[in-house]
VOZA-784774 format. One record per residue (C-alpha): residue in one letter; x, z, y. Coordinates in nm, 4 decimals, decimal comma, m for minus. Each point is the difference from the previous one (the first is absolute). Example, Ala and Ser with C-alpha at 12.3 -4.5 7.8 and 13.67 -1.06 7.14 Angstrom:
BEGIN
('A'; (1,2300; 0,7800; m0,4500));
('S'; (0,1370; m0,0660; 0,3440));
END
This chain:
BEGIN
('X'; (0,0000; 0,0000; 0,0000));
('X'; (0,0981; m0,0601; 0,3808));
('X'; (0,1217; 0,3325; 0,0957));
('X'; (m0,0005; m0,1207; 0,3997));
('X'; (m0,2837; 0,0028; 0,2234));
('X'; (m0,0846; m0,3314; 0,2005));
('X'; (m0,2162; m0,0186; 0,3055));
('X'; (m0,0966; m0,3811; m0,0740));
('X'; (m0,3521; 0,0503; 0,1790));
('X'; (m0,0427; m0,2196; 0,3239));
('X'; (m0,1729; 0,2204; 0,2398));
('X'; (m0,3634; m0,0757; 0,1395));
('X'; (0,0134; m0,2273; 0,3126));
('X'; (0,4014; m0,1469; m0,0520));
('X'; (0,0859; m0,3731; m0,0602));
('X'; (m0,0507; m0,1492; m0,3224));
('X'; (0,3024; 0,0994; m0,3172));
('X'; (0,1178; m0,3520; 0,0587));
('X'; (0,3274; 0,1525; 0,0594));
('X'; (m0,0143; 0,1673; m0,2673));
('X'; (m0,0125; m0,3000; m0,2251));
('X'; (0,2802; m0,1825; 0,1783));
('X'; (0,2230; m0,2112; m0,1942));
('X'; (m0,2886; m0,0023; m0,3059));
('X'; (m0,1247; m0,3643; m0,0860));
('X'; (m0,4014; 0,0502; 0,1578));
('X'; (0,1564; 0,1975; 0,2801));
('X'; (m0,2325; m0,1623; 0,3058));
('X'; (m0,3011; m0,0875; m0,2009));
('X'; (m0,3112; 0,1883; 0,0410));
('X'; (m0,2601; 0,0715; m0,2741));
('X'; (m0,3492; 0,1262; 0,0684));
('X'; (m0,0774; 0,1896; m0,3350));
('X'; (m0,3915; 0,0083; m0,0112));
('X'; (0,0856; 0,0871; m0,4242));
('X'; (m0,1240; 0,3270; m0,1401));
('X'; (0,0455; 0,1366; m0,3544));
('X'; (0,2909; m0,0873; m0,1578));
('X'; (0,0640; m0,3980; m0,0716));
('X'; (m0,0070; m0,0693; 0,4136));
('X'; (0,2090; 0,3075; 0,1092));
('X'; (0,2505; m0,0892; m0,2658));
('X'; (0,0562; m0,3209; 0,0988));
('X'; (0,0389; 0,1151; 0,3597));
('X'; (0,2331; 0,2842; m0,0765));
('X'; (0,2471; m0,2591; m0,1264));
('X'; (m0,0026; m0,1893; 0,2741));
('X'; (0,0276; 0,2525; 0,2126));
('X'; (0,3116; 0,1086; m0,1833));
('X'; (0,1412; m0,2983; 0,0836));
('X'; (m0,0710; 0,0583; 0,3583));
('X'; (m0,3047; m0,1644; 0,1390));
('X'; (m0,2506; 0,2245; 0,2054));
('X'; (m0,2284; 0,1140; m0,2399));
('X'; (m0,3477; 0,1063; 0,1910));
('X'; (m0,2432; 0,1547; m0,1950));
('X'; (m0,3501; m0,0937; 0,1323));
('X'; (m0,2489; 0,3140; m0,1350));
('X'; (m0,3754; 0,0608; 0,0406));
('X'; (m0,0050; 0,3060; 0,2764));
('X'; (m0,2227; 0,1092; m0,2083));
('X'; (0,1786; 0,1383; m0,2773));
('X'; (0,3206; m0,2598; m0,0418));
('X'; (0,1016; m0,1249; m0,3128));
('X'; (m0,1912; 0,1459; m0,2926));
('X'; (0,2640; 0,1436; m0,1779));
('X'; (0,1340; 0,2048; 0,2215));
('X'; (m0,3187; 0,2419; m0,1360));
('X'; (0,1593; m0,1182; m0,3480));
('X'; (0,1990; 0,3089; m0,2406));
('X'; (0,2449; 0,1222; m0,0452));
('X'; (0,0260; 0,1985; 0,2916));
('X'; (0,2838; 0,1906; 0,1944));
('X'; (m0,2133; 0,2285; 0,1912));
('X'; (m0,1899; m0,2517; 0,2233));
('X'; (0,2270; m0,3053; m0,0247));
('X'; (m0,1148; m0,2824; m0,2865));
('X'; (0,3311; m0,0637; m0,2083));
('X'; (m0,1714; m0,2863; m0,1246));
('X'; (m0,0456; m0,1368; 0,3645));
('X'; (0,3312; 0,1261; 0,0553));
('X'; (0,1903; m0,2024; m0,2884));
('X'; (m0,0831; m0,3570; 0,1518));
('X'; (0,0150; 0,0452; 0,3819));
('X'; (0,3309; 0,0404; 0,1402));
('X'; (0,1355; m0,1826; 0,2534));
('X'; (m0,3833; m0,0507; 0,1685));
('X'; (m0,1503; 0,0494; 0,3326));
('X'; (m0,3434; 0,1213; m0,0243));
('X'; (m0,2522; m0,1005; 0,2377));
('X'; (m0,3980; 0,1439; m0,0267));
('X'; (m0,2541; m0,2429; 0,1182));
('X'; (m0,3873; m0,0045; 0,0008));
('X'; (m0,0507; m0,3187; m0,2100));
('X'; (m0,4063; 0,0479; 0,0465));
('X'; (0,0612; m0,0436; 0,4258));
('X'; (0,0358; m0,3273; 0,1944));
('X'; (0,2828; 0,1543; 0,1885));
('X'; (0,1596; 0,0815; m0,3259));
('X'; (m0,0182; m0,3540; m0,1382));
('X'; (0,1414; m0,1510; 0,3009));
('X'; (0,2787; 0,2544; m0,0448));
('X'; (0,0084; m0,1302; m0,4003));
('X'; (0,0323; m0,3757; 0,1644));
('X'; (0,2411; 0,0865; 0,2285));
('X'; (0,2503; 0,1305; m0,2482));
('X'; (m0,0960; m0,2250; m0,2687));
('X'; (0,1115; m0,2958; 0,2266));
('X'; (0,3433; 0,1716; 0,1508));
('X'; (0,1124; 0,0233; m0,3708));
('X'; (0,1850; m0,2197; m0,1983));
('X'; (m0,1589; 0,1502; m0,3564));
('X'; (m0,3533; 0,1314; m0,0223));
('X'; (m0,0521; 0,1511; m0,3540));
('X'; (m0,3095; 0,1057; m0,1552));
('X'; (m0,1951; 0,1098; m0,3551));
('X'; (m0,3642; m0,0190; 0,0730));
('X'; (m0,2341; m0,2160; m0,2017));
('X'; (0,0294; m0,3700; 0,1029));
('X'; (m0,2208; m0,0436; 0,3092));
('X'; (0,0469; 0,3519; 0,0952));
('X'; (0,2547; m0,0893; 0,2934));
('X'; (m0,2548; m0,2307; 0,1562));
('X'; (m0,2590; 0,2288; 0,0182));
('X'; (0,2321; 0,2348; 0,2295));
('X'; (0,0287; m0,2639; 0,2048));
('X'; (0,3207; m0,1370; m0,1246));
('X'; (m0,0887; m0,3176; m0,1275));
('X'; (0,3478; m0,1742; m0,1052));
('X'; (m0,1038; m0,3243; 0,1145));
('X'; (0,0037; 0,1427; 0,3388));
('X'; (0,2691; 0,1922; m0,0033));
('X'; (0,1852; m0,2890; m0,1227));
('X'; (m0,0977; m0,1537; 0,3047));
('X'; (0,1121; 0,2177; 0,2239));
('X'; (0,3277; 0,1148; m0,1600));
('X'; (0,1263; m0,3416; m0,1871));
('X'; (0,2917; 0,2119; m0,1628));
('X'; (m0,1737; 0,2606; m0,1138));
('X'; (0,0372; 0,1096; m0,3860));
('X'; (m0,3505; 0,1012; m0,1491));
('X'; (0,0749; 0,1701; m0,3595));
('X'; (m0,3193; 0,1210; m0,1908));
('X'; (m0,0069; 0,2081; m0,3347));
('X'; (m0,2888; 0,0341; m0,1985));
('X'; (m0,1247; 0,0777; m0,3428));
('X'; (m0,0648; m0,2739; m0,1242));
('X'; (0,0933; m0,3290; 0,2539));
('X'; (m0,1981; m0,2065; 0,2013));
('X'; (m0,2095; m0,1931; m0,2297));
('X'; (m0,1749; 0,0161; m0,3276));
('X'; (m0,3322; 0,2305; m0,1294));
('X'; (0,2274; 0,3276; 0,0770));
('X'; (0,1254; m0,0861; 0,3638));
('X'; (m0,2309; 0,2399; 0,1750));
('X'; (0,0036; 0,2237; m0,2894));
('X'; (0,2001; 0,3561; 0,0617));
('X'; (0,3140; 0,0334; m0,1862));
('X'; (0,2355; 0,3314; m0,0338));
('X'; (0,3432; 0,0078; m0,1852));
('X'; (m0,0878; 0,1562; m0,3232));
('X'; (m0,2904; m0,3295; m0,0244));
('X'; (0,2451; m0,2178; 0,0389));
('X'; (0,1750; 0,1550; m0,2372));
('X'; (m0,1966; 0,0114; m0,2225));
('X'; (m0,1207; m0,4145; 0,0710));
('X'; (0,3272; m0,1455; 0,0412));
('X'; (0,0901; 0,1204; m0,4122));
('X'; (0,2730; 0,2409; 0,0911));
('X'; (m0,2045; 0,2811; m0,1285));
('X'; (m0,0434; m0,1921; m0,3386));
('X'; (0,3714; 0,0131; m0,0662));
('X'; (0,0916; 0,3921; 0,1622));
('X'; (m0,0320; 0,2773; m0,2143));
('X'; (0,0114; 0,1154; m0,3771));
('X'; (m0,1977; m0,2728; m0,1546));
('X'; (m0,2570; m0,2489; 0,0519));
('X'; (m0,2897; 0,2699; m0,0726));
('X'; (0,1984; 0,1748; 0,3548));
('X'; (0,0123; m0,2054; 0,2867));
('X'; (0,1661; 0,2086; 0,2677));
('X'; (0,0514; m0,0459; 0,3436));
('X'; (0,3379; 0,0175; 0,1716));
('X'; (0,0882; 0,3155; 0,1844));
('X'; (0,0575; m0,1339; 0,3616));
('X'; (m0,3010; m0,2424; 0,1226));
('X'; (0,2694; m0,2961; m0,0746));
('X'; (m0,2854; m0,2563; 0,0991));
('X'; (m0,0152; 0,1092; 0,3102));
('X'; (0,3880; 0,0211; 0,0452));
('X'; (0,0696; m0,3255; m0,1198));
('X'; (m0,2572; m0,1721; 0,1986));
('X'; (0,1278; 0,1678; 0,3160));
('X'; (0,3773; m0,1431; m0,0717));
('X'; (m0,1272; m0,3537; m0,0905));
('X'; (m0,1853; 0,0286; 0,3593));
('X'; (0,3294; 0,1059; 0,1828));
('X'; (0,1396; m0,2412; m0,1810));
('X'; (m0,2202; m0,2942; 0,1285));
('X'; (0,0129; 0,1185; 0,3140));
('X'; (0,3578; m0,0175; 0,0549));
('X'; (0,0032; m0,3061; m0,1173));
('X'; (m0,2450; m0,1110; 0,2479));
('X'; (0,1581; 0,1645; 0,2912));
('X'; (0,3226; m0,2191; m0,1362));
('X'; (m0,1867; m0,3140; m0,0101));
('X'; (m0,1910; 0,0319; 0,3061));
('X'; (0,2652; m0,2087; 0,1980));
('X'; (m0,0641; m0,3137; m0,2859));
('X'; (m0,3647; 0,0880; 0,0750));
('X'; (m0,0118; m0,1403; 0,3350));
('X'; (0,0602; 0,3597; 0,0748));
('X'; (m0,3417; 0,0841; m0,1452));
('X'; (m0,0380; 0,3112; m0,2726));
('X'; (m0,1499; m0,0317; m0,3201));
('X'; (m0,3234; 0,1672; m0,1445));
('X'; (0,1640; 0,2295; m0,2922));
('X'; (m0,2357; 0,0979; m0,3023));
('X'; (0,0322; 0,2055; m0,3296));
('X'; (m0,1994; 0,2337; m0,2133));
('X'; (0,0465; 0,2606; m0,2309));
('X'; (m0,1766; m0,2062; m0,2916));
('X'; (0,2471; m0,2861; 0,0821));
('X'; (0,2733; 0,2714; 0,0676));
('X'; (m0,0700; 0,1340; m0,3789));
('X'; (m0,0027; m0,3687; m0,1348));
('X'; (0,3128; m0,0554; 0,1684));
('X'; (0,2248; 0,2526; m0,1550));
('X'; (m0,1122; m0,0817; m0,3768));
('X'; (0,3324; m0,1932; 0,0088));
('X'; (0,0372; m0,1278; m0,4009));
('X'; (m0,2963; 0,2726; m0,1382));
('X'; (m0,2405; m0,2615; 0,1926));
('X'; (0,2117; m0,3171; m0,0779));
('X'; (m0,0108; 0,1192; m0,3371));
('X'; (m0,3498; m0,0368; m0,0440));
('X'; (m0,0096; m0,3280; 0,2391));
('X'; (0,2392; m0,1761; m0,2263));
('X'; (m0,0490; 0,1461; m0,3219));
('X'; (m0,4170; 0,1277; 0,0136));
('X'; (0,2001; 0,3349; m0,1845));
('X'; (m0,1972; 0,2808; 0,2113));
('X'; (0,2784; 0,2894; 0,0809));
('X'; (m0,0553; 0,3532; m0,1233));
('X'; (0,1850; 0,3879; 0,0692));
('X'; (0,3266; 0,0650; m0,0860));
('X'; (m0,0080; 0,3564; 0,1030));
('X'; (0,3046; 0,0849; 0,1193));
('X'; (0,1715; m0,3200; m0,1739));
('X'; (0,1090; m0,2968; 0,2068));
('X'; (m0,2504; m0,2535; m0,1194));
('X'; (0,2642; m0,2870; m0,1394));
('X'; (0,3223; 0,1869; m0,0360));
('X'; (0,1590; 0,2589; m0,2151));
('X'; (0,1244; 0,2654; m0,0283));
('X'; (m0,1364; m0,0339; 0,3251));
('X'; (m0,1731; 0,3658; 0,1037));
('X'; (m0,0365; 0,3415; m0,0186));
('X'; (0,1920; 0,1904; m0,2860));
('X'; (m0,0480; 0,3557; m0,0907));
('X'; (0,3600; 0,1752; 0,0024));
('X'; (0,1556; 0,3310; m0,0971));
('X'; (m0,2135; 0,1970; 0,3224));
('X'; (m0,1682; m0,2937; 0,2228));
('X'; (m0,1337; m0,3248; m0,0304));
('X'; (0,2141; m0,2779; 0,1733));
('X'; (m0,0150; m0,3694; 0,0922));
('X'; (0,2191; m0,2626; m0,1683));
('X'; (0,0310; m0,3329; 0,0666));
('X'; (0,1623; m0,1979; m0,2332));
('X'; (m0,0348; m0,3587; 0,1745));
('X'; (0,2512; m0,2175; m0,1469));
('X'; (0,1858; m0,0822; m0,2990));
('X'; (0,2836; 0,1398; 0,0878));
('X'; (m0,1466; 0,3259; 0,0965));
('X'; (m0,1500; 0,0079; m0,3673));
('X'; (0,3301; m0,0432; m0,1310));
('X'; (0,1608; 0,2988; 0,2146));
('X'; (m0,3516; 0,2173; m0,0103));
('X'; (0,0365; m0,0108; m0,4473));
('X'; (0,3641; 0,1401; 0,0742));
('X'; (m0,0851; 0,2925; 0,2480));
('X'; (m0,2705; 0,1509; m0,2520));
('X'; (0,2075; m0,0290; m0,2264));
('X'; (m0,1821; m0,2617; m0,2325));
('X'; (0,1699; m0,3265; m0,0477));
('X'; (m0,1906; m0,1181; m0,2766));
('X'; (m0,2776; m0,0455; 0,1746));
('X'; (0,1918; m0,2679; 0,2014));
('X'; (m0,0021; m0,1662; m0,2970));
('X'; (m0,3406; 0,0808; m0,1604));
('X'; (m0,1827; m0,3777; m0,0190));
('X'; (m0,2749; 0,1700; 0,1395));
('X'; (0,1834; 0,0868; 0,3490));
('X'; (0,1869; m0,3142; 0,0091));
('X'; (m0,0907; m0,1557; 0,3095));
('X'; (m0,2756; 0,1659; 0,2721));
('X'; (m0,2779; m0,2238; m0,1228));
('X'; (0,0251; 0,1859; m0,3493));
('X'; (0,0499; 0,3023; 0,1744));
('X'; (m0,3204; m0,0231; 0,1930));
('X'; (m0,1352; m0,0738; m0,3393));
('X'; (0,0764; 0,3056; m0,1919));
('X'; (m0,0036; 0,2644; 0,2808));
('X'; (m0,1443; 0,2997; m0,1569));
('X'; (0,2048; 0,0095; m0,2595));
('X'; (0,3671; m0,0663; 0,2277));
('X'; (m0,1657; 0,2994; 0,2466));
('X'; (m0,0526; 0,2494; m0,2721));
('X'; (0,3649; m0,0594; m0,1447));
('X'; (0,1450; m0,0093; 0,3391));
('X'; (m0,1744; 0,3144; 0,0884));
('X'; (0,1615; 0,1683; m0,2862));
('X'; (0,3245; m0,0666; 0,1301));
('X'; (m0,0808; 0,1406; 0,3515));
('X'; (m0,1173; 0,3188; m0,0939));
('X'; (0,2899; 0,1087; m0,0562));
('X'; (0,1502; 0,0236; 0,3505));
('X'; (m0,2163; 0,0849; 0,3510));
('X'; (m0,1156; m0,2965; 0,2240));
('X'; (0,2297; 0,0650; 0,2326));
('X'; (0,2848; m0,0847; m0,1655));
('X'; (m0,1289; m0,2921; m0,1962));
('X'; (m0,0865; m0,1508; 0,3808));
('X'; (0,3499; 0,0634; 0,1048));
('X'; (0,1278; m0,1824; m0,2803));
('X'; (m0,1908; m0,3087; 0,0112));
('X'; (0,0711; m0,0002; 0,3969));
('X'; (0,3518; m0,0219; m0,0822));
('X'; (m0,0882; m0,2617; m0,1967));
('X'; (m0,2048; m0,2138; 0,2024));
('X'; (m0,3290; 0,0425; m0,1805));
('X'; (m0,2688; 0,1042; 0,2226));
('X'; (m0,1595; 0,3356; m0,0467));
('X'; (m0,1090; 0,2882; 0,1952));
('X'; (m0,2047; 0,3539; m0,0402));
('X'; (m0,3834; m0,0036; 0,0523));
('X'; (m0,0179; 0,2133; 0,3579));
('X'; (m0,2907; 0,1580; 0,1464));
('X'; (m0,0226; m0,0105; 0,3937));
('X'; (0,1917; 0,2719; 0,0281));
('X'; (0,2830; m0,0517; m0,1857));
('X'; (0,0033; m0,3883; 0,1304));
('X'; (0,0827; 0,1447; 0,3586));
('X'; (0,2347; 0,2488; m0,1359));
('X'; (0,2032; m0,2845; m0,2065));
('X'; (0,3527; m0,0702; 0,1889));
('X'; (m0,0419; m0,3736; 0,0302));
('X'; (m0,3648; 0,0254; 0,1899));
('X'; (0,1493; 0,2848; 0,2036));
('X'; (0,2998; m0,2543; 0,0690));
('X'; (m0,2627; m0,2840; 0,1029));
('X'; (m0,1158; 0,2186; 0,2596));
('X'; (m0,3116; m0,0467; m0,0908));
('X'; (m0,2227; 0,3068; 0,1514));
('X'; (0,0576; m0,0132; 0,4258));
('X'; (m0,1566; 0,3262; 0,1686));
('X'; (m0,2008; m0,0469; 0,3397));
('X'; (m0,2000; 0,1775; 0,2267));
('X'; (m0,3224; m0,0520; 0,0303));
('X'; (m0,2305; 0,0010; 0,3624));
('X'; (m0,0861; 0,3926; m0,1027));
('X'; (0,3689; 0,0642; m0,0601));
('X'; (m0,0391; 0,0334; m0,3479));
('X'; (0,2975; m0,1036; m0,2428));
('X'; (m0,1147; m0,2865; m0,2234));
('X'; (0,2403; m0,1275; m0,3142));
('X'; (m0,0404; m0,3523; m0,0152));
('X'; (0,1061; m0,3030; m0,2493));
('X'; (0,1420; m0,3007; 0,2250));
('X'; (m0,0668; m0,3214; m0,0924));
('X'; (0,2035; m0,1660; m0,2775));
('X'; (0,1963; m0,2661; 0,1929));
('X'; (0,3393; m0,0351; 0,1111));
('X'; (0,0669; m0,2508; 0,3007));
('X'; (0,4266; m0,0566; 0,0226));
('X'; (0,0096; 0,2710; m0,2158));
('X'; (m0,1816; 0,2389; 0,1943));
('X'; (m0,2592; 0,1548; m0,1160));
('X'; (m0,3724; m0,0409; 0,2228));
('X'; (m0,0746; 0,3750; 0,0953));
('X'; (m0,2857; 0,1806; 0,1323));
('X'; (0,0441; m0,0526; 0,3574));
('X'; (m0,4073; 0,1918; 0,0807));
('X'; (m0,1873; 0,2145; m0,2105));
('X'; (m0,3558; m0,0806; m0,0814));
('X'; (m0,2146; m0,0051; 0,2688));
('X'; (m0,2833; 0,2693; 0,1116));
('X'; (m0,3162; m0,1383; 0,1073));
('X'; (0,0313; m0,1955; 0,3192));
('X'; (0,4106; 0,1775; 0,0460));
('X'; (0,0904; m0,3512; 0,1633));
('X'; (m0,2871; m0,1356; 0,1457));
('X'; (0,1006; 0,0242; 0,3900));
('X'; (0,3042; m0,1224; m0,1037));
('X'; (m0,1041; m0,3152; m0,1514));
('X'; (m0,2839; 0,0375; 0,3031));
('X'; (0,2851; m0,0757; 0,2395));
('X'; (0,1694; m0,2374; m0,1879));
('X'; (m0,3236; m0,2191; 0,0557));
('X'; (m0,0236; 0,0321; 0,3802));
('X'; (m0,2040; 0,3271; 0,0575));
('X'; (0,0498; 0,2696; 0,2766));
('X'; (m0,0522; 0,3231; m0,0279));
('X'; (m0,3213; 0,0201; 0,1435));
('X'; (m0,0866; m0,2813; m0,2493));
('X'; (0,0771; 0,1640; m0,2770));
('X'; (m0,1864; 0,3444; 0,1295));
('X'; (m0,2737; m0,1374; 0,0297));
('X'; (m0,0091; m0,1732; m0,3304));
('X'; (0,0426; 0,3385; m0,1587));
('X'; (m0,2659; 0,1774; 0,2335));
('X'; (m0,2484; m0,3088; m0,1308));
('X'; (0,0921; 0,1175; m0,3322));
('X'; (0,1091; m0,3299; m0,0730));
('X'; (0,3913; 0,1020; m0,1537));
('X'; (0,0788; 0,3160; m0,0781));
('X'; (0,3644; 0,0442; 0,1345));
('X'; (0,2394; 0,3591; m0,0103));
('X'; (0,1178; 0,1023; 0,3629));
('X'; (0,3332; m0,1103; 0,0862));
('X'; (0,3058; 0,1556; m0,0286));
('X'; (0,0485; 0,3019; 0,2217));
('X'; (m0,3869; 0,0514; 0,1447));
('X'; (m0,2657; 0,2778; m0,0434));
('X'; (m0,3218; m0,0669; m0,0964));
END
């Protein structure tokens, strides 16, 4: 864990972090995050690790939803927490006419608009793309939803765990086909959110061989799901062989897994041929090198249970820990199975620097992961904790042209919510 203290908040009423995020490649860009959950903020948190000006457009009336989502730290949502560094928040009355002009006005000074309501939705608040297209040729309109644009589900609701569940990754997690299991992190949502920063740097890259126009950026977490089936779904698409469980096996390759040892279970990864060859002489079992039946990994794959049970009776004869430092010093991938804890306590994640410490707008100390790039071998830090409700919006008020008085009487009208500045007395 970080063991120093960083004040990385910007405080109410100063410039945008743009400083900040000097020297990083979206330095200079602005994105108006009108996201909520998870799949939105995600994407925006990575580009906002790579420096653009992330502002985080939130009902006044509550803000994102999940910052009323568990688990808790007193009366700050960790879950909220986890996916919004690096953001300005601004609180707006959506439901107003003055709010909606404010909505247009920083929906056309941005470069990237990004949103996850139902197709349609954006219209309806009075974003319509085709105008905003209009008015800000460059701009980069990136949607996620759960299930695209077209088709009998397009309007349909869609959550993580449903795509999930649609997309067939369920049918091959977990103990057996009778057990479809979800995976532990909503990984819909987290891919879709990367394939969305991904198309929208791309965008902002081709905008100059666009006639200097953006690009209308789309995924969903059903086509997010299909996406990452990588050769379980070509499998089926080339073969019509429909993919079941491994458990804890890798689905083609063995050994190729987890292997019960002396005191823990531990991952090997026996990849290669010549792994095999120097994996038979660390347990101590050469013939099995030889064994017809372990020949070559296709025959491997073939007889699995019965190479796991007599490799297993090898390794319980010496803890995991030492089995996993001599296959590392052989080259054969392998590693312990880690709860949360001990993953942050493990030297190499502590090396990584990993877990940054911030302040927060209340003062309080917040642990955070960074985000997992490296730009010139640098790693992108957490230059802002996660917003409070409205922490930024006189800042980002300014930034578009408003006085003071402005911007009081916007808040008197009930039309942002906004924190006093710096220094003042309420």
């Amino acid at each position: 864990m970080a063991d120093k203290i960083a004040d990385n908040t910007v405080p109410d009423g100063g410039a945008a972090p743009a400083a900040a995020g000097a020297g990083l490649p979206l330095a200079g860009f602005t994105v108006m995050d009108l996201s909520r959950a998870l799949a939105g903020p995600y994407c925006t948190a990575l580009l906002g690790d790579l420096g653009a000006d992330v502002i985080k457009v939130e009902s006044a009336k509550g803000g994102d939803s999940t910052r009323s989502w568990p688990p808790f730290e007193d009366e700050h949502s960790l879950y909220f927490d986890s996916t919004n560094r690096n953001k300005r928040s601004i609180a707006v009355d959506f439901y107003t006419e003055a709010g909606r002009k404010l909505l247009w006005d920083l929906a056309v000074s941005a470069d990237v608009l990004v949103e996850n309501f139902r197709p349609g939705v954006l219209a309806t608040m009075g974003l319509d793309p085709e105008a905003l297209r209009e008015a800000n040729p460059a701009l980069v309109i990136a949607s996620v939803s759960g299930f695209g644009t077209t088709g009998p589900l397009a309007q349909a609701a869609g959550l993580d765990q449903v795509a999930q569940g649609m997309s067939g990754l369920m049918s091959v997690t977990g103990p057996d086909a009778k057990s479809p299991t979800r995976v532990g992190v909503p990984v819909m949502d987290l891919y879709a959110g990367v394939f969305t920063a991904v198309g929208i740097c791309a965008s902002l890259a081709g905008r100059a061989g666009n006639g200097g126009h953006g690009h209308e950026v789309g995924t969903s977490l059903l086509e997010a799901g299909l996406a990452v089936s990588a050769f379980q779904g070509q499998n089926y698409l080339s073969t019509g062989a429909v993919p079941v469980p491994q458990g804890n096996n890798h689905p083609v390759l063995s050994p190729y897994g987890v292997f019960q040892t002396a005191d823990i279970p531990a991952i090997i990864a026996v990849g290669n041929q010549a792994h095999w060859v120097k994996f038979c002489a660390i347990i101590g079992a050469p013939e099995l090198e030889d064994d017809p039946r372990f020949a070559v990994g296709r025959d491997r794959s073939e007889h699995r249970a019965e190479l796991t049970e007599l490799i297993e009776q090898k390794l319980v004869h010496r803890p995991g820990l030492e089995w996993i430092e001599a296959f590392r010093a052989a080259g054969i991938p392998t590693g312990p199975i880690y709860t949360y804890e001990q993953a942050f306590d493990d030297p190499q994640v502590q090396a990584l620097d990993m877990v940054q410490t911030v302040r927060r707008l209340d003062g309080t100390a917040l642990p955070l992961l960074r985000g997992p790039l490296s730009i010139n071998g640098t790693a992108t830090g957490v230059r802002k904790a996660p917003p409070a409700l409205g922490e930024d919006t006189r800042s980002v008020l300014e930034n578009l042209g408003l006085d003071e008085g402005q911007i009081a009487g916007l808040v008197e009208a009930g039309i942002v919510q906004a924190h006093l500045p710096a220094g003042s007395r309420p």
